[in-house]
C-alpha positions in Angstrom: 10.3 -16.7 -64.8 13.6 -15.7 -64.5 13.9 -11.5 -63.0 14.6 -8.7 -65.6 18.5 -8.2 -66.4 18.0 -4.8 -67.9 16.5 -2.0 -65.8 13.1 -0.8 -66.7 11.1 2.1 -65.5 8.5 2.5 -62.3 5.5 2.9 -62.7 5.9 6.0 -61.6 8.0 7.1 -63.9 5.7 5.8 -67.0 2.6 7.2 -65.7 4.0 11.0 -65.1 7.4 11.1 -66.9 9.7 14.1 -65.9 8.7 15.6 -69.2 4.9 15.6 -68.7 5.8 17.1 -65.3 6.9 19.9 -66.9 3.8 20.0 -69.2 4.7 18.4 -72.2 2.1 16.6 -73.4 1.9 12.3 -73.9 1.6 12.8 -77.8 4.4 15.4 -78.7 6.9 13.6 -76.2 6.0 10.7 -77.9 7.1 12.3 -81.4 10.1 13.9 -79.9 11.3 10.9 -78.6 10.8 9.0 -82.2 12.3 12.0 -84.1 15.6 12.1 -81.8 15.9 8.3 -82.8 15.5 9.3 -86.0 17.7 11.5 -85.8 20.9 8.9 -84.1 19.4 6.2 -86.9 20.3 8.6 -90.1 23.5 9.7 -88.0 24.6 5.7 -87.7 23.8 5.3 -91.9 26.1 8.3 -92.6 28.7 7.2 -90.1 28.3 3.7 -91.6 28.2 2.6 -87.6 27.0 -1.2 -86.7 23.7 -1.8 -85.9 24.3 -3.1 -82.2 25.4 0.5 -81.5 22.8 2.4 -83.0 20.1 0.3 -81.3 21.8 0.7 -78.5 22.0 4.1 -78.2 18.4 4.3 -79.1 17.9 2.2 -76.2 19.7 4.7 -73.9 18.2 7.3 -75.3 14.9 6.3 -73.7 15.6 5.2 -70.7 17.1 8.8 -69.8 14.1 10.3 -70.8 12.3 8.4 -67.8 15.3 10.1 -65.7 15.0 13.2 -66.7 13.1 16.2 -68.7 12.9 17.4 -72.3 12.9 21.0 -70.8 16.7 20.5 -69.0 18.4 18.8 -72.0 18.0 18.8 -75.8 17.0 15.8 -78.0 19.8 16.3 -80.5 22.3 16.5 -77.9 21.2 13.6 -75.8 21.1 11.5 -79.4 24.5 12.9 -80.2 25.5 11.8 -76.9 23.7 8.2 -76.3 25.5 7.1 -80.0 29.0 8.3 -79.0 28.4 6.5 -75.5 26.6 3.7 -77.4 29.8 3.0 -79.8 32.2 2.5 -76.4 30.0 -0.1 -75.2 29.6 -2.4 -78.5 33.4 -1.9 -79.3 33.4 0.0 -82.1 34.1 4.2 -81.1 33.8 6.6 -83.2 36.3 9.7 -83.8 34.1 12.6 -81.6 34.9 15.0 -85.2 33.2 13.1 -87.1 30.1 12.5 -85.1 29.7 16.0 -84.6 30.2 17.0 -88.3 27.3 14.4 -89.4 25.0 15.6 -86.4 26.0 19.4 -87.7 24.7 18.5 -91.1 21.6 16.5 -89.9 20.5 19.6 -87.4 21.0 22.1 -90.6 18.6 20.2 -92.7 16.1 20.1 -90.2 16.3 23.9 -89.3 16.5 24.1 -93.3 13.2 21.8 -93.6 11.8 24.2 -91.0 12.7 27.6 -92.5 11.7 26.0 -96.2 7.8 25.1 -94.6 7.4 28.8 -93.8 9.7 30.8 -96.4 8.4 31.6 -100.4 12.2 29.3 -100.8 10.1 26.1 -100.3 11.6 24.6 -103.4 15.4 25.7 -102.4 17.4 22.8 -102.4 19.4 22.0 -98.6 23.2 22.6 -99.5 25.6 21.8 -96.3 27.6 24.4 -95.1 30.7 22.6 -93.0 31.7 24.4 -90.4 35.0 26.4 -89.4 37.6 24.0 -88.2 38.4 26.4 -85.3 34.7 27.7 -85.0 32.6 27.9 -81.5 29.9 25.6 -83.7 32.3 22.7 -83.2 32.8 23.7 -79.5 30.0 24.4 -78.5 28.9 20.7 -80.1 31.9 19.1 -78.8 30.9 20.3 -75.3 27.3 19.7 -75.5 28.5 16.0 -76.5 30.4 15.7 -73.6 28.1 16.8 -71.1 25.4 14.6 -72.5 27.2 11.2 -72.2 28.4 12.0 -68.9 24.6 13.1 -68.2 23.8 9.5 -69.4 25.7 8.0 -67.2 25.6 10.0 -64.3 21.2 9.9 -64.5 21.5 6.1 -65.2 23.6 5.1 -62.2 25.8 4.0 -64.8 23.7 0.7 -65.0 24.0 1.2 -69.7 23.5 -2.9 -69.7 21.0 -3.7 -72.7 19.7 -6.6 -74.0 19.2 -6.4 -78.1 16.1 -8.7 -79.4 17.3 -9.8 -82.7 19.0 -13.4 -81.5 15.7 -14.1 -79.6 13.8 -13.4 -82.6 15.1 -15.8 -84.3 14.9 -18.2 -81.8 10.8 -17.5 -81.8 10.9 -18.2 -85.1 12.2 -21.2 -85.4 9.8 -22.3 -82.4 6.8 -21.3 -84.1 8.0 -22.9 -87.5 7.9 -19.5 -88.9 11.6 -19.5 -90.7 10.6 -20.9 -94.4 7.8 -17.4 -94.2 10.5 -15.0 -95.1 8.1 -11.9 -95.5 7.5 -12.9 -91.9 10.6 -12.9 -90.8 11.3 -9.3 -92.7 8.2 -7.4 -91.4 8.8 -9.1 -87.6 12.3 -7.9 -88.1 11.0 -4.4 -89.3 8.8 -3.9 -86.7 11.4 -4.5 -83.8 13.6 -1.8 -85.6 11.0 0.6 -85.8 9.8 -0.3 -82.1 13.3 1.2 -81.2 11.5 5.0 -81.9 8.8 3.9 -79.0 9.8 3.9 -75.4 8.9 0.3 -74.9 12.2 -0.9 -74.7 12.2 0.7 -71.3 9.3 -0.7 -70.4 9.2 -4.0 -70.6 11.4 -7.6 -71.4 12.4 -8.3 -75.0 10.1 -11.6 -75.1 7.3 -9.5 -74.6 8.5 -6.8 -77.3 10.0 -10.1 -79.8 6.4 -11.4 -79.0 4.3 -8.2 -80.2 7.0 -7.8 -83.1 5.8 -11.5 -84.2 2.1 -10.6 -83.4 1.5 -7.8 -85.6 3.9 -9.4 -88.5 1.8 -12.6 -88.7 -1.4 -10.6 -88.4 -0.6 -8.6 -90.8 0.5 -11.2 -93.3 -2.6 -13.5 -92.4 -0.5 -16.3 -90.4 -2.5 -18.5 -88.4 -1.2 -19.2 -85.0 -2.5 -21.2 -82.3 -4.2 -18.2 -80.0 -7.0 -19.6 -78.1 -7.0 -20.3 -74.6 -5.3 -22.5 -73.0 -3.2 -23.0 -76.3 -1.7 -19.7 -76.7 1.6 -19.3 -78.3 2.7 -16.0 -76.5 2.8 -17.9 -73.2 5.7 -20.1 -74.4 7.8 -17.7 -74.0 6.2 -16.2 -70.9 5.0 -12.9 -72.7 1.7 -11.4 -70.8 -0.7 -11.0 -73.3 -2.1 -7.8 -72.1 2.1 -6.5 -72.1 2.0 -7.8 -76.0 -1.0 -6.3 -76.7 0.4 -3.0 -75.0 3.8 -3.1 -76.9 1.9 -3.4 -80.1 -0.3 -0.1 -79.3 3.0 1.8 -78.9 4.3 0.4 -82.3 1.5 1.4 -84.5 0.6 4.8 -83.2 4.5 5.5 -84.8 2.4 5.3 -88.0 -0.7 7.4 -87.5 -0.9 10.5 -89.9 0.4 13.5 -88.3 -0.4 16.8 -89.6 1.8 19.2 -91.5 1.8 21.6 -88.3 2.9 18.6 -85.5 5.3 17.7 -88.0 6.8 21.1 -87.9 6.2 21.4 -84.4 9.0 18.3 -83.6 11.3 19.2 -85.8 11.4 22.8 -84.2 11.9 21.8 -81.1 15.3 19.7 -81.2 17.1 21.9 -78.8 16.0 22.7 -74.8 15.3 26.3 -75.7 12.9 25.9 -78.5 11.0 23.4 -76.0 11.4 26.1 -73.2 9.7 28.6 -75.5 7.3 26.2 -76.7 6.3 25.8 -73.0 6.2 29.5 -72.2 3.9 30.0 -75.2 1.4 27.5 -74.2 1.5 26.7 -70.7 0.2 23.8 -69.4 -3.8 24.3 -67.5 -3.9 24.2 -64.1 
C-alpha cells in the first residue's frame, strides 16, 4: 500500500483535539465544525467559486482544527480565511472585497436567525444592510481575513497539499460496474460532498472515505455487492473495513435531529468570544 500523500492527524490529536482540551465538548465541536463548512459552502454559491476550491477549503478548515482551538480563533474567520487561501491554491482567487462582503451578509443572517428565535419579530424578514465602504466592519474583516490564512499556513507548516475524491470515485465505479446505476452514482456523489462537514478528511485516505461514500449509497439504494469474506469489494482498493465503517458513522451522525436549542447554540457561537463566554458559563467538570 502506497504511504499517505496528504497529512492526517495523530492519534493524539483525534482522541483529545485542542478544542476538547479547552472543554468543548465531542458533539458541539462536531456541529461547529459542520456549520463553519456550511458557512464557506453558501459563501462559494454566492461567490459562484469552483468546486475544487470550496472543498478545498473545507478541507483546510479541518485539518486546523486538529492544530489548534475553537476558543483562540473563530469559525467564521478561519472559513473566511481557508476559502480565500483555498482559491490561491486551485487557481482561481478571489477579489478579498468581495469575499468579505458575502461573509458580512452570511454572519448578519445568522446573528438575524439568532435574534428572530428569541425576539416577538420571529416572522421579520432578514434584509442585508451593506456596510460603509470606509467603515471599521470592513477592516476589522479584512484583518481578521488576513490573520486567518496566515494562521493556516503558519499552524499547518505550510504542508495545504490535498487530495479531492471525486476522480477516484469514479474510477470505483466503474470497477464495481456501478456507472449505468445513476441514483448510485448521485447519492455516492452526495455523500462525499456532505462528508466534507465531518472531519474525516483529516483522518483518513480518500479510498477509505470514496469506499464508505459507495457503502452507504448502495446500501441505501439496495445494491448487492460482493461483501463476504474473503470476497469483499472494499479490499480492492485497500480500504480497512473497520476505517469504512468508521467514516460512515461520522457521515450519518451529520443527519441526526438536533434540537431547536443546539441549533441555536452553533449558530451563536461563530465568533471566539461567544465560545469563550459559552465556556465561562458552563465550565467543563473536573
Amino acid at each position: 500500500m502506497t504511504p499517505d500523500l496528504v497529512p492526517l492527524a495523530t492519534s493524539a490529536q483525534v482522541e483529545l483535539t485542542p478544542s476538547r482540551e479547552d472543554g468543548i465538548p465531542h458533539e458541539l465541536e462536531e456541529d461547529l465544525r459542520a456549520f463553519g463548512c456550511k458557512l464557506i459552502h453558501q459563501a462559494g454559491i454566492l461567490l459562484r467559486q469552483k468546486q475544487v476550491a470550496v472543498a478545498t477549503a473545507q478541507i483546510l478548515y479541518h485539518r486546523f482544527w486538529y492544530a489548534t482551538s475553537m476558543k483562540q480563533f473563530g469559525i467564521g474567520d478561519v472559513g473566511m480565511g481557508a476559502l480565500y487561501l483555498a482559491s490561491k491554491l486551485e487557481e482561481c482567487p478571489l477579489r478579498m472585497r468581495d469575499l468579505i462582503n458575502v461573509y458580512d451578509l452570511l454572519l448578519q443572517r445568522t446573528a438575524h436567525d439568532l435574534a428572530s428565535s428569541t425576539s416577538v419579530k420571529a416572522k421579520e424578514k432578514f434584509k442585508y444592510a451593506p456596510m460603509s465602504y470606509f467603515g471599521n466592519t470592513f477592516y476589522d474583516l479584512k484583518d481578521a481575513l488576513v490573520v486567518a490564512e496566515m494562521q493556516i499556513l503558519k499552524r499547518l507548516g505550510f504542508n495545504v497539499h490535498v487530495i479531492l475524491p471525486y476522480g477516484t470515485l469514479i474510477n470505483y465505479l466503474r470497477v464495481l460496474g456501478l456507472t449505468s446505476h445513476k441514483d448510485a452514482c448521485a447519492r455516492a456523489w452526495g455523500f462525499l460532498n456532505d462528508a466534507l462537514q465531518t472531519p474525516v478528511y483529516a483522518l483518513y485516505a480518500v479510498p477509505t472515505i470514496v469506499s464508505a461514500a459507495i457503502l452507504l449509497a448502495t446500501r441505501h439504494l439496495g445494491i448487492s455487492l460482493p461483501s463476504t469474506p474473503p470476497n469483499c469489494w472494499w479490499d480492492l482498493f485497500d480500504a480497512p473495513w473497520d476505517d469504512v465503517w468508521g467514516v460512515c458513522g461520522y457521515i450519518m451522525r451529520l443527519y441526526r435531529d438536533r434540537t431547536e436549542e443546539e441549533r441555536l447554540r452553533v449558530i451563536g457561537m461563530v465568533n471566539k468570544k461567544d465560545v469563550r463566554k459559552w465556556l465561562e458559563e458552563n465550565p467543563p467538570a473536573s
